[in-house]
N, C-alpha and C positions, 0 to 999 in steps of 0.2 A: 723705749725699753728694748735691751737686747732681747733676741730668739735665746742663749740660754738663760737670761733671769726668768724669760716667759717661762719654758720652761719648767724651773727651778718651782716656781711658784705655782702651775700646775701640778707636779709632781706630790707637792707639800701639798695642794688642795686634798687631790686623791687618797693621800694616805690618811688624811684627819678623816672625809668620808667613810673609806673602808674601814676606818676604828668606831665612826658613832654607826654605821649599820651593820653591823658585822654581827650585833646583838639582839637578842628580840627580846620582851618580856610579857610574860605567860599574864594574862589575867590577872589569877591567884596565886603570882608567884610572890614570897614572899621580900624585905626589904634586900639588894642585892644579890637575888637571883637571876641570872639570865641564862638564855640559853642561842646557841650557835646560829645565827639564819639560816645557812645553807645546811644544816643536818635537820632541820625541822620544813622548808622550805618546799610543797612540791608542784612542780607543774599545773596551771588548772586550763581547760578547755576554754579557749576564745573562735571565738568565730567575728569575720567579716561581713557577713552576705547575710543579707536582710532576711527574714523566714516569714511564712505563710501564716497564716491566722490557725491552719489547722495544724501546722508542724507545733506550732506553741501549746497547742489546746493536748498533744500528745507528750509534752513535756511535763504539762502542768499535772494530768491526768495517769501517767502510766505508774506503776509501783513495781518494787521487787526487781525482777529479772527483765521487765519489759522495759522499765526505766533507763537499769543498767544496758540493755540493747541501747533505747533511745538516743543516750550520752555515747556511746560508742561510734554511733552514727554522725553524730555529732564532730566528736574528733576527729573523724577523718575525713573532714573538710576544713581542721582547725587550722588557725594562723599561728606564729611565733612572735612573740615580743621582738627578737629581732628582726623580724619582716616590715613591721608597722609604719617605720617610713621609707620603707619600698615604695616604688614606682610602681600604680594600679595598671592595670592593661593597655589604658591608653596612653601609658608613657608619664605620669602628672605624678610628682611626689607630695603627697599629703603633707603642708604644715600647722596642720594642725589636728589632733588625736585626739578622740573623746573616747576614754573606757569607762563602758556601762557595767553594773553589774548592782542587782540584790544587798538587802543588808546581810553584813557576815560573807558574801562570794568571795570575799581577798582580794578587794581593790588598795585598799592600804600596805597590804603585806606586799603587793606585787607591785606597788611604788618604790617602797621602799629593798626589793631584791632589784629594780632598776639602776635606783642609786648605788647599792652594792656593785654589782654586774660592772656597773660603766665605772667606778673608780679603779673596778680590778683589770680593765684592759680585756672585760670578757662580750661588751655591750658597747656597739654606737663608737667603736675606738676613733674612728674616723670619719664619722660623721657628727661627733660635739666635741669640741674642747671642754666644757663646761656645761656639769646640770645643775639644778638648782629646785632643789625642794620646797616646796611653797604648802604649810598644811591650812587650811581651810579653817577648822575651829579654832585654831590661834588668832589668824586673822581677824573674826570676833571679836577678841578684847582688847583690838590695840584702840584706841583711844586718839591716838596724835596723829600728826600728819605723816607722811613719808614718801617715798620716792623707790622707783626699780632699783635704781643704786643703791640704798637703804638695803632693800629685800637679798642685791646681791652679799654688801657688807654683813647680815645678819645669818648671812646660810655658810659667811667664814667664817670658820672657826676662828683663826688666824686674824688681829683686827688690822693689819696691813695689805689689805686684800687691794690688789690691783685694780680697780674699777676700771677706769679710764680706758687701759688696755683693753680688757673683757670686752668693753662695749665697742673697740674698734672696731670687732667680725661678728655682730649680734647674728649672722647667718650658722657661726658654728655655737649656738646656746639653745637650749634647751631649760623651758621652766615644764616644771611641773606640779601642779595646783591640783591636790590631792583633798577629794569630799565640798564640791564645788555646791553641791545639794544642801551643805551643812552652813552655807554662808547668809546673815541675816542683810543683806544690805539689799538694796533697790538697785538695780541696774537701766535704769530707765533716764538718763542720764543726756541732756542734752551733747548734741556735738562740741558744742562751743564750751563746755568743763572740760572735756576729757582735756590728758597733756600730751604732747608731743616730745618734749626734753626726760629724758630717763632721771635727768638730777632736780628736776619741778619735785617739789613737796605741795602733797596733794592729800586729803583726807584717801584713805584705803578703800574704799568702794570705788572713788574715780580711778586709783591707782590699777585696780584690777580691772575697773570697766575698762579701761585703755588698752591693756593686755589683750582682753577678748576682741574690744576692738578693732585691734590691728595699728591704732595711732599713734603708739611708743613700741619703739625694736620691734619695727613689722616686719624686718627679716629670721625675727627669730622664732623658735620652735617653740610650738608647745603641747603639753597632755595635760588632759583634762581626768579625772575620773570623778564619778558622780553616780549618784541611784536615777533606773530610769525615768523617775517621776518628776525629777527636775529638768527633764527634755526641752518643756516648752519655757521654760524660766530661761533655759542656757543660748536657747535660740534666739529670744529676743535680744541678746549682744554680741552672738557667735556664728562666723559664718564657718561652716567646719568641714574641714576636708574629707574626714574618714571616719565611721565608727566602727568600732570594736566590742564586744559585750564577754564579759568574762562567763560562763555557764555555771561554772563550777569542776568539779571532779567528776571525770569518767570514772565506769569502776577499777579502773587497774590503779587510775591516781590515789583513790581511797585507801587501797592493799597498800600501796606506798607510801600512802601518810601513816596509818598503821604502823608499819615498820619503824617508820622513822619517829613518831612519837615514844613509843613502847622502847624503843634500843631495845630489847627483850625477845629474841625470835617467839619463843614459850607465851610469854605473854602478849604480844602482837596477835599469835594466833590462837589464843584463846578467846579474846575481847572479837576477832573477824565474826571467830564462830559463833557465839552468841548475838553480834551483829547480825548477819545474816541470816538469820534464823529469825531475824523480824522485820517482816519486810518493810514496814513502815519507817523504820530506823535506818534499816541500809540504806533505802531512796532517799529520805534525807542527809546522809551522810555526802552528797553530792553540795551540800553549803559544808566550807570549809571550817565554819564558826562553830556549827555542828558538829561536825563530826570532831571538833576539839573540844566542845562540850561531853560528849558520852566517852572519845577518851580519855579526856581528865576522869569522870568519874567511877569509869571500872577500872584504871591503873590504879584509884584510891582501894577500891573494893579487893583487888589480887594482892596490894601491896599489905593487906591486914590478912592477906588468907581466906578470905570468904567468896563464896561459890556465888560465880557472877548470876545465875540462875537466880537465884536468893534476892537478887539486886531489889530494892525498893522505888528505883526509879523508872516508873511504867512509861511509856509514850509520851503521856500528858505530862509528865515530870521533866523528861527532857526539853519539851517544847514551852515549857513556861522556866526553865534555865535560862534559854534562848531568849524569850521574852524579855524575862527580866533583867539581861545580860546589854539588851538594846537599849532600855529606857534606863536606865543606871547613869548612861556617863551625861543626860540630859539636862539643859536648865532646868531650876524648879520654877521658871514660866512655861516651857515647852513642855513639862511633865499635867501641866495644870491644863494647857490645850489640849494634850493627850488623852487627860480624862475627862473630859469631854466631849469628843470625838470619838470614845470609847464603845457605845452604845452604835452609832452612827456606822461605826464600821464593823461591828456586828449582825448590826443590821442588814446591810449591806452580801455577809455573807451567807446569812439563814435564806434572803430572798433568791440569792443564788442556788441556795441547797435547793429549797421546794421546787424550783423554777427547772431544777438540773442546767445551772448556766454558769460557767465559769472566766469568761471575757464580758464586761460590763463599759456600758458607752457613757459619753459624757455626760448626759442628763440623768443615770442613775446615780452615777457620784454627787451630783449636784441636790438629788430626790435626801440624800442623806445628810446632806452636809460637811461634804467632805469636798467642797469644791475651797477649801477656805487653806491660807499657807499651812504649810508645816502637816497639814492630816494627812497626807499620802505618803510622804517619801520612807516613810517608818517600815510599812506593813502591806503595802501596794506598789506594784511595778505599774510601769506606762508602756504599751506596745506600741510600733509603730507599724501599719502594715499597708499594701498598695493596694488599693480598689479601682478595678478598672483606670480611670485615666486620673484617679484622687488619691491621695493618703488617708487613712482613715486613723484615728489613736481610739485603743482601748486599755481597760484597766484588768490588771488580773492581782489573786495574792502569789506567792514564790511556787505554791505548790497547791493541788488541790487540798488536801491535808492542812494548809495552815486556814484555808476558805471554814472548812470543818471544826476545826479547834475554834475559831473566832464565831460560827455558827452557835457552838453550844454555848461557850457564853454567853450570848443573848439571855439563855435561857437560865441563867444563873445569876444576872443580874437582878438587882432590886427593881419591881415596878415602876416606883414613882422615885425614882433617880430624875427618872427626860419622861417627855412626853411618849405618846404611842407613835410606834415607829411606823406605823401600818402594814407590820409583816403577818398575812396571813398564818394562821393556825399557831402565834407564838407561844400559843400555851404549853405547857411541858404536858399536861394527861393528852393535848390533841397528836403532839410530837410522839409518846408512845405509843397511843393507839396506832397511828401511821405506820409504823414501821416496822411492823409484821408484814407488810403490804406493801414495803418500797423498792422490793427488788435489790436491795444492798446500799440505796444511796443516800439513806440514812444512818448506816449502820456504822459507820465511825463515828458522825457528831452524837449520837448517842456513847458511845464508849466511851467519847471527850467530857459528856456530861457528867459519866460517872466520875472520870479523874478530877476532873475539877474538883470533885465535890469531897474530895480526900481533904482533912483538918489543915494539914500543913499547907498543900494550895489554897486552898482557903485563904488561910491566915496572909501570906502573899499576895490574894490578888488586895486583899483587902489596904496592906502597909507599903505593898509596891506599885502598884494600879491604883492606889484610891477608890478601887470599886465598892459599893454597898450592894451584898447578898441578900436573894430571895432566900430567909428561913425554915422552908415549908420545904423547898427541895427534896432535898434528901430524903425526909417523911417519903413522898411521892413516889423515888426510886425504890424505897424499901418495901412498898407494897406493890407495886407492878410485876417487882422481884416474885414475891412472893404469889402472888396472883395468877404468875405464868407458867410457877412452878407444881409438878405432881410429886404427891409423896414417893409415888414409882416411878422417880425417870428414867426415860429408855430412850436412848438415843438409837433411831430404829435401825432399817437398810437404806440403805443408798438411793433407792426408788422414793422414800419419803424424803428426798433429797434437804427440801424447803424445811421440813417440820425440823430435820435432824443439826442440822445451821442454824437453824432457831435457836433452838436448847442451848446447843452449845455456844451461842453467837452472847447468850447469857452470863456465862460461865468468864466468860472474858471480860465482859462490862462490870462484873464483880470483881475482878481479877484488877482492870484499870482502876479504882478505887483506893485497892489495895490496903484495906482497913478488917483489921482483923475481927472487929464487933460488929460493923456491916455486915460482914462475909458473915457470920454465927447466926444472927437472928436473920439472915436473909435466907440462907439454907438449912433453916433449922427443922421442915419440913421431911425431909429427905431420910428414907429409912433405906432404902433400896435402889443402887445405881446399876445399870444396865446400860453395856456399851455393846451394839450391836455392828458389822461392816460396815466401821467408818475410819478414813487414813487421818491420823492427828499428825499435824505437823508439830515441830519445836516447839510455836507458842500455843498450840493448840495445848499439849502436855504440861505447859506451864502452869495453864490457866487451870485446866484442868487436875494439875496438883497441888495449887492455892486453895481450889474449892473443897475438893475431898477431902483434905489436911482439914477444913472448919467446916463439915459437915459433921455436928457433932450427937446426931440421933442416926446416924448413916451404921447398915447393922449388916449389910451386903453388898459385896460391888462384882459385879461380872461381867468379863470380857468377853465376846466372842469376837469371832474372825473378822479383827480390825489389827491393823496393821503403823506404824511410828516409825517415824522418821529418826534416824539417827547422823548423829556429827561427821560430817565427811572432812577429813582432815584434807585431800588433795581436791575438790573441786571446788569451783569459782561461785559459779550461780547459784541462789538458794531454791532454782527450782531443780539443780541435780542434788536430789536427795536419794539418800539409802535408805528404806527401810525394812523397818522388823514387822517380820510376820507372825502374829500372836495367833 
């Protein structure tokens, strides 16, 4: 074949690429809506260099403005997607690329802006002639046999796809094998199956096990991308040059997905500020899956004119979006292993909670049941870290926060679903007596407990999780409520620091809820509110304007010299705040 049909027939590859990725499609968008890649598309933090057991234990753990530090630090050792098959220090170009990353980090979006990039002559011009998108869950239901030629003929659009040629310089090709975690096959595959001829038709699990192993086009390129928990799955058929782990978004990338989701300067920065004003929300807005969930649902909320404030989607509501957002596109075999597994890896993080321990070694995954396929890669990442002259693997969730949320379910599950898990203190009266007395590190998955315990989750875990609820719950929050509370609350001075975070730490768990009959007979005590030197933040005032609004015997409320934060339209971190002096 001539240099111009070559060519010819490159050019017409590229241009059928740049037309199927050029588009992305939202979730909930509905039939024939899309929208632009690159106006939606932003940058996310990858890093090269392996990290310490404690830098992760500060990623998992930090919130707010400490996080957003964290991630920043972060970036500024970040690599580029067009660096990756650079040559490492000692001269050696990597071929072979495994990108790690969390569920929801934009491993798949950032495959597919690779294939954009490199058809547009923006990526790799001269380092592939040709890439080749390989997605992992399709891979799944092929059925027949097939062959790399096969895979190249099926990723042309075009059915006169020049094989032959392609395969002449498999040095300048590039596959890439996108959600490598998601593939059901066994790779354990004697030497003497695999195939050597790229045109051998071969059942799909050899076909790819030959790829990983280097037996067919072992001069050719490949990237991998996968969740970290499929590490030690990917090892046993992979020997691999380079890893890469995506992070997520710094905070500047989040300000700029903002933007660019909203097209709306007005509304980009209304939905910040309300973002940021929760810090739990902001730090997770560092998963990109995230932060496309809360703003899909405050663009809905601006787009009718209602005051994002007002929003009915508490913490607990956007993280069970997310949840359910994950298990959705699953078999209903893998949703059936998932509920059952379910318990197992709540378990897993309540013992975490009590214990104060958020990296967990092989034998507690095992203590739970979670050593078995398919329970980890969902909801647990795999770390790899150096010990002395060893490697050591442990297990973390994405964020301290999801450890929490998964905590409190425990405690919202039915009894006798599974047997006993052996988590110390699982009882819900032992869980609140504690946590007057835990120093704070109970004081989310209590908050988690309330939101759970909201009708609409409910109804959720119950049709999307297959979970069966403890009935009696709720009873139990509604009098500890009440139990804790004085008809005169008074939220003192600053010196009863503990008592005054207490009270109010109430007001929020009522708030997460977010049930307007709860909230009435919970606070139905209250005749007399007394606010004494105390600074409320944003959500501090939220919570605290849910409560008072259904304090419906409340007959006086008095402020003294405390002081509220207000909206800063120019600064970044939600710990520079303004506020008002009352």
């Amino acid at each position: 074949m001539s240099h111009v049909a070559d060519t010819g027939y490159q050019k017409k590859y590229k241009e059928d690429i740049k037309k199927k990725y050029k588009l992305i499609k939202d979730m909930n968008s509905r039939f024939g809506d899309y929208m632009i890649l690159n106006r939606r598309y932003t940058n996310l933090t990858i890093v090269d260099r392996p990290r310490q057991a404690k830098e992760r234990e500060h990623e998992i753990t930090a919130m707010g403005w400490r996080h957003a530090e964290v991630m920043t630090e972060r970036a500024s050792s970040a690599v580029t997607l067009a660096t990756l098959y650079k040559p490492d220090k000692d001269g050696q170009t990597p071929q072979v690329v495994v990108l790690l990353g969390a569920a929801g980090i934009g491993k798949t979006m950032t495959a597919r802006k690779i294939m954009y990039d490199w058809a547009a002559g923006e990526l790799y011009k001269e380092k592939f002639d040709y890439v080749f998108y390989i997605n992992c869950r399709e891979m799944n239901l092929l059925n027949e046999q097939g062959s790399v030629a096969d895979m190249i003929f099926k990723s042309w659009l075009n059915t006169n796809a020049p094989v032959n040629h392609i395969l002449v310089n498999p040095e300048k090709l590039l596959f890439i094998i996108d959600g490598f975690d998601e593939l059901r096959f066994s790779f354990g595959q004697p030497k003497d199956n695999l195939c050597t001829d790229p045109w051998e038709k071969k059942p799909m699990e050899i076909i790819l096990s030959s790829l990983f192993r280097r037996t067919v086009v072992p001069e050719s390129y490949l990237m991998i991308t996968t969740r970290p928990a499929a590490l030690e799955k990917l090892g046993q058929c992979l020997e691999c040059s380079r890893y890469a782990e995506i992070l997520g978004f710094s905070e500047a990338e989040r300000e700029e997905y903002f933007h660019k989701f909203f097209g709306n300067e007005n509304q980009a920065r209304q939905a910040l500020q309300f973002v940021k004003a929760n810090e739990i929300l902001f730090t997770m807005c560092f998963v990109p899956f995230i932060c496309w969930i809360i703003c899909t649902v405050l663009k809905q909320q601006l787009e009718k004119g209602e005051n994002l404030t007002q929003t009915s989607k508490t913490v607990t509501g956007v993280y069970m979006l997310y949840l359910s957002s994950l298990v959705k596109p699953l078999s209903n075999n893998t949703k059936q292993h998932l509920h059952g597994n379910l318990r197992g890896l709540c378990s897993l993080a309540a013992d975490g909670i009590w214990k104060q321990k958020i990296l967990f070694e092989e034998e507690e995954i095992k203590k739970f049941g979670l050593d078995q396929e398919n329970s980890l890669p969902l909801f647990l990442n795999e770390n790899i870290f150096q010990k002395e002259t060893d490697c050591e693997c442990l297990y973390s969730f994405i964020h301290l926060s999801f450890q929490e949320f998964f905590a409190a379910l425990l405690y919202v599950l039915a009894e006798d679903e599974t047997t006993d898990s052996g988590i110390p203190k699982k009882d819900v009266k032992t869980l609140l007596e504690n946590y007057g007395n835990s120093k704070n590190y109970l004081m989310l998955t209590v908050r988690f407990l309330f939101g759970l315990l909201n009708e609409e989750r409910m109804k959720d875990l119950q049709e999307k999780f297959g979970c069966k609820l403890s009935p009696k719950i709720k009873a139990d929050l509604l009098k500890w409520v009440q139990a804790n509370q004085q008809t005169d609350l008074i939220l003192p001075c600053v010196h009863e620091g503990i008592y005054q975070s207490y009270q109010l730490e109430l007001f929020h768990c009522v708030y997460e809820m977010y049930e307007e009959d709860f909230a009435v007979n919970a606070l139905d005590h209250f005749t007399e509110l007394k606010l004494n030197q105390k600074k409320f933040t944003q959500m501090d005032q939220r919570a605290l304007s849910f409560c008072v609004k259904h304090c419906h015997s409340l007959e006086s409320l008095c402020i003294y010299d405390c002081t509220f934060s207000l909206e800063d339209h120019e600064e970044k971190l939600p710990r520079r705040q303004k506020w008002l002096y009352q």
